[in-house]
N, C-alpha and C positions, 0 to 999 in steps of 0.2 A: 504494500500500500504506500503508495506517494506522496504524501502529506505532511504538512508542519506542524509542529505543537501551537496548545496553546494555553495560558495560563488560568484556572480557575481563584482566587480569590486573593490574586496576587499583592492584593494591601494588608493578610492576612501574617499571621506567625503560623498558618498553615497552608501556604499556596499550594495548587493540585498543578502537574502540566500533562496535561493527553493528548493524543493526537486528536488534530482538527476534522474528526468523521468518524461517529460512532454509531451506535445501531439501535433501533427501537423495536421493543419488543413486544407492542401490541400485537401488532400480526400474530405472533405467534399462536392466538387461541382460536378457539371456534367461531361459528359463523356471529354476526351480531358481538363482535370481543365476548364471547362468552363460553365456556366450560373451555376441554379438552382440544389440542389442534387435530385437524381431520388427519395429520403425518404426524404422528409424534416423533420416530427416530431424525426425520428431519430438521423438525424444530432442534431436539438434540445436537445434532449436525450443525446445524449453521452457528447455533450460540459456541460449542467450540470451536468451530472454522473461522469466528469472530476475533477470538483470541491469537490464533496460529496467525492470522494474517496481519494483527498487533492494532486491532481497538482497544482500547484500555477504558471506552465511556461505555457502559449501558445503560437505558433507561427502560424504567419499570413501572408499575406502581402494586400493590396489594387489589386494588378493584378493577383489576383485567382478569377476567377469569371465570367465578373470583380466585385470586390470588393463583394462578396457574402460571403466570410468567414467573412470579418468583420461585416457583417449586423447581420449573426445568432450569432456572438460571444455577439454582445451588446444585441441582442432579447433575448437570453438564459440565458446570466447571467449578466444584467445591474440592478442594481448598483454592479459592480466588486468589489470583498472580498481585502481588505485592503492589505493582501499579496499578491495578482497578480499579474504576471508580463504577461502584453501582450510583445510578442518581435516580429516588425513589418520587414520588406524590402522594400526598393527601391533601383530605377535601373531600374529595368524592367519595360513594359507592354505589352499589348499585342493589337493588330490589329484587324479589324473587323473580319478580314479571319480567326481568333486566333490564327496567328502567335505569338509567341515571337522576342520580339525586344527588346534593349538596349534603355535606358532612363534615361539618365546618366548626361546629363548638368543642370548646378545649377537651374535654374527655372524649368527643370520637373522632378529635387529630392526634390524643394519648394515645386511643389503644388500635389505631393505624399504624403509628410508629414500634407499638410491641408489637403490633402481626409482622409486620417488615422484619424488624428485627428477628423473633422468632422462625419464622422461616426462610429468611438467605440466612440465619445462623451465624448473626452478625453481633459483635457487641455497639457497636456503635455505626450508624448509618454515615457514608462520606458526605452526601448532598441530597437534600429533600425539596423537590419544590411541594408551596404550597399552592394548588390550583383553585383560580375563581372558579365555583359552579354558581349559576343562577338558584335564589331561593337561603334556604337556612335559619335567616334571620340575625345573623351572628354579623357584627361588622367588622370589617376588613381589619382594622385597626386591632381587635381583640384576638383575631385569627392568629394575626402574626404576632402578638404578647405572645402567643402561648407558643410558637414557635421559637420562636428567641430564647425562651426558658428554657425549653427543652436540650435547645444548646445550650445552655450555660449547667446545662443538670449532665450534659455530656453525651446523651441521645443523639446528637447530632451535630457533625464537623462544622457543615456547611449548609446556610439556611438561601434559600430560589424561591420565585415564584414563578407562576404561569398563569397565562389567559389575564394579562393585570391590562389597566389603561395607565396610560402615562401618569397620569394624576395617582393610580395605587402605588406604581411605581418607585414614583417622588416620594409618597407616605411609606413605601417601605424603607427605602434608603433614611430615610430619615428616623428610623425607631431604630436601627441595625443595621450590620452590613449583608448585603445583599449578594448575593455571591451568583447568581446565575439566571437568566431569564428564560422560559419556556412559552413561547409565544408561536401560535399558528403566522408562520412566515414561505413565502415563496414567489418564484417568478411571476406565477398567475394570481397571488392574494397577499397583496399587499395592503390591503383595507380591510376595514370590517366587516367579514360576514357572517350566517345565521348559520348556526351548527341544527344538526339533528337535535344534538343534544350537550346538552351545559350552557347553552343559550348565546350570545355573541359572545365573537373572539374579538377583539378590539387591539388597536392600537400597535398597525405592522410596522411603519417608516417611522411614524415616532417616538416610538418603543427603542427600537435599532439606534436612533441618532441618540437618544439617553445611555445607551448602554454603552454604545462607542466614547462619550466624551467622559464616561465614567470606568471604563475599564471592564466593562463587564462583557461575559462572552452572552450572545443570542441562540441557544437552541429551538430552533424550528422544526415545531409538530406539525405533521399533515403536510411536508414540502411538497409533494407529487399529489394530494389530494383535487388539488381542483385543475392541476398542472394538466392529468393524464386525461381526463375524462374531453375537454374543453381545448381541442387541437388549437394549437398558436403557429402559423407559418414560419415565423421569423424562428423560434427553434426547431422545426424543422429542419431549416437551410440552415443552420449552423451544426447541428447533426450530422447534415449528409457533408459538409465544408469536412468534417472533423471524424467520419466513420464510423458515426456512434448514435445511439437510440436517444430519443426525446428526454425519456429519464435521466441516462446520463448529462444530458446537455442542462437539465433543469437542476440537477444535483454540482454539476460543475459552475453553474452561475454564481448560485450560494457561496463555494470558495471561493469566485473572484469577487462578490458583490461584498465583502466587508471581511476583513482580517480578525473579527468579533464574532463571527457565527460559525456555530460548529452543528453541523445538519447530522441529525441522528434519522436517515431512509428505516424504514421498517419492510421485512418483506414476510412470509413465509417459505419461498422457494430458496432454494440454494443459491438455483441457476442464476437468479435476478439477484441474489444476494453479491454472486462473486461480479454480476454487472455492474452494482452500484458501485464497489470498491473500485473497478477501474475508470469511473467518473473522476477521482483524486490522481488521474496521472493526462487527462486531459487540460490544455495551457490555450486559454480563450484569451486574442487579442482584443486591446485596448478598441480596435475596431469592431472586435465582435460584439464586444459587452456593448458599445453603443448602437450598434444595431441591434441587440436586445432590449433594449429601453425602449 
């Protein structure tokens, strides 16, 4: 994999540096993110093939599943390679019906962080974002008290959020430090739009230009989301410029489009997994990127 580091909380007495392209592991479950993946040795498969080919970022959370991304992540590669970083979520979970719902008050982001813990078999989590979901009741402000606390109780290295608006953003930074942002970002959705579910993602380019003037890295959820469905000519023709597939060119943007964003692709295949990694040895000219715009 061809890629550069990059620094996670580099103002900290514990800065993280991983390579700039790591993996998401939603795909991994069944249809609707929910139970069992229809492959499981697969899944298997790629989460070690992730390592062999030197990610060292995974992202997870306990309410994909439920909790079945982190059962294969500790099956696959338990005892975890000394530079890993698992980067986990709460906030959320999900219903019998598998709905998603908000899960946002201090005792059900406690005992989020003990099922995390508890099963990757972790004593201490590296990085946790806390995700807006629509709904709860709980405000923003108290969500992250109790996150903060739980680092200083040692739960947790490194405190993230996701799905924030600029304005959360600003209010997190300003209670704590802020070590990472998970924000729906990519070539095709750089605005606000409506999820199925956890209600608006907010706040693409603005988000990005805070995090950049503050050091912070951008993990972008759903990169290929609205990329693949919703054909764009213009990466097309830099595709076929460059002999490589849409995803790749929409995965490669990402590393040119800001030295702050480290794009975590999520696949279930292999096949598509070992294609994203060669999106990171793809070199788009300063003319390309502006014909991308």
């Amino acid at each position: 994999m061809n890629t550069q580091e990059i620094t996670i909380a580099g103002k900290s007495k514990n800065p993280l540096k991983v390579k700039r392209f790591g993996y998401g592991t939603m795909r991994l479950t069944g249809p609707g993110i929910w139970g069992e993946p229809a492959n499981r040795p697969e899944a298997l498969q790629i989460l070690k093939q992730s390592i062999k080919s030197g990610i060292n970022f995974i992202d997870t959370a306990d309410y994909y599943g439920e909790d079945i991304t982190n059962r294969l992540i500790k099956e696959a590669i338990y005892p975890y390679p000394a530079d890993l970083v698992i980067c986990t979520k709460v906030g959320g979970a999900r219903k019998p019906d598998k709905s998603w719902i908000s899960f946002n008050r201090p005792e059900n982001l406690r005992s989020s962080i003990d099922s995390n813990l508890r099963t990757l078999k972790l004593e201490q989590i590296t990085l946790v974002h806390f995700r807006v979901i629509a709904g709860g009741g709980v405000p923003f402000k108290e969500s992250m008290q109790t996150m903060f606390e739980m680092q200083k109780e040692g739960k947790i290295l490194h405190v993230g959020v996701s799905n924030v608006s600029p304005d959360e953003l600003n209010t997190a930074m300003a209670m704590g430090p802020v070590a990472t942002v998970e924000n729906m970002y990519g070539h095709a959705q750089r605005k606000s739009i409506q999820l199925a579910y956890g209600g608006e993602t907010r706040g693409g380019e603005e988000v990005l230009t805070i995090c950049e003037k503050n050091g912070i890295p951008l993990v972008p959820y759903f990169s290929l989301f609205q990329s693949m469905p919703k054909k764009d000519e213009r990466i097309t023709t830099i595709a076929k410029k460059h002999n490589a597939t849409d995803a790749q060119i929409n995965l490669a943007w990402l590393l040119h489009r800001s030295p702050w964003i480290l794009p975590i692709p999520g696949t279930s295949s292999l096949k598509h997994f070992e294609e994203n990694i060669k999106a990171t040895e793809i070199k788009l000219s300063a003319e390309d990127m502006k014909f991308l715009e």
